[in-house]
KOLRO-211155 format. One line per 3 residues: their letters; for each residue x, y, z of C-alpha. Coordinates in steps of 0.1 Angstrom, whole numbers. Example, Ala and Ser with C-alpha at 12.3 -4.5 7.8 and 13.67 -1.06 7.14 Angstrom:
<pts>
AS	123,-45,78; 137,-11,71 $
</pts>
This chain:
<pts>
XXX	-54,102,-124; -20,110,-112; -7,83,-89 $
XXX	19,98,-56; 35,74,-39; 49,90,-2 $
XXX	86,80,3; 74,64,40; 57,41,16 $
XXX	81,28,-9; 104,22,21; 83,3,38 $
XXX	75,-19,7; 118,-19,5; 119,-36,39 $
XXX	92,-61,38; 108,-73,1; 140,-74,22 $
XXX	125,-95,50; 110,-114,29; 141,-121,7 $
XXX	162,-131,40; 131,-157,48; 136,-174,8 $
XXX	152,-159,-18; 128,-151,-46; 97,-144,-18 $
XXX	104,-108,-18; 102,-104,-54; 62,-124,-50 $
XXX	57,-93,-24; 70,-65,-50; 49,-82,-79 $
XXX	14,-83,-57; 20,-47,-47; 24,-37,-85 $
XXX	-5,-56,-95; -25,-42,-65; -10,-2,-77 $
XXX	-20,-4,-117; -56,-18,-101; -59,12,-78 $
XXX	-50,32,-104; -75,15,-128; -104,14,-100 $
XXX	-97,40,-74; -133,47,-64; -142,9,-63 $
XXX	-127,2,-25; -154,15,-1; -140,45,24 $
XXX	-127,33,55; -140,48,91; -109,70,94 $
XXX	-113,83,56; -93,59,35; -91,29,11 $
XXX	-73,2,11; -66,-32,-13; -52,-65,1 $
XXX	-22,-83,-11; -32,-117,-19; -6,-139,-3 $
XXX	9,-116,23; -5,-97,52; 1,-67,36 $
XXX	-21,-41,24; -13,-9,2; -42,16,21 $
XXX	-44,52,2; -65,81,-8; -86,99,-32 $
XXX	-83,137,-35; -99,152,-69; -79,138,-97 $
XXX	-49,124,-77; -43,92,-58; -19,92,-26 $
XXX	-7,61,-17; 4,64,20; 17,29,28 $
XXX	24,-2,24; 12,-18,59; 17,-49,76 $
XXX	-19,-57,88; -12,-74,116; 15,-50,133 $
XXX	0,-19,150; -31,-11,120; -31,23,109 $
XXX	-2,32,128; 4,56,91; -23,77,99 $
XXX	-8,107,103; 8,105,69; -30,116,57 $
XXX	-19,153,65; 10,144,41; -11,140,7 $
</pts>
């Protein structure tokens, strides 16, 4: 499957590892490294996540309140952000329309 990442996305993964970074230097990089792991396992297992309510999946980081939430659409993955999951959920929903 081809992965696309939206550009909303990767900037939104830019500013967390910034945040992070400013908090303890080397933190940010622990954020960049869960959200690879958690991409090659989406891409590995796309169809394993169950379908959310509002039509997507989503996998947890495992150490940060982050989650990378995306969707399925015939032999191509759209990941549509990187979101904090405890500011304003799903507030990338309008992004769907994007992939």
């Amino acid at each position: 499957m081809k992965l696309h990442i939206l550009h909303a996305a990767e900037e939104e993964l830019s500013e967390a590892i910034q945040y992070y970074e400013d908090i303890t230097p080397g933190l940010g990089l622990r954020l960049k490294n869960q959200v690879k792991q958690g991409i090659h396992w989406i891409e590995a297992n796309c169809e394993l996540p169950r379908i959310r309510a509002k039509g997507y999946r989503r996998v947890n980081c495992k150490s940060f309140p982050y989650y990378i939430a995306y969707l399925v659409r015939h032999d191509e993955i759209f990941l549509v952000a990187i979101a904090n999951g405890y500011k304003r959920p799903e507030y990338w929903m309008k992004r769907k329309s994007l992939a």
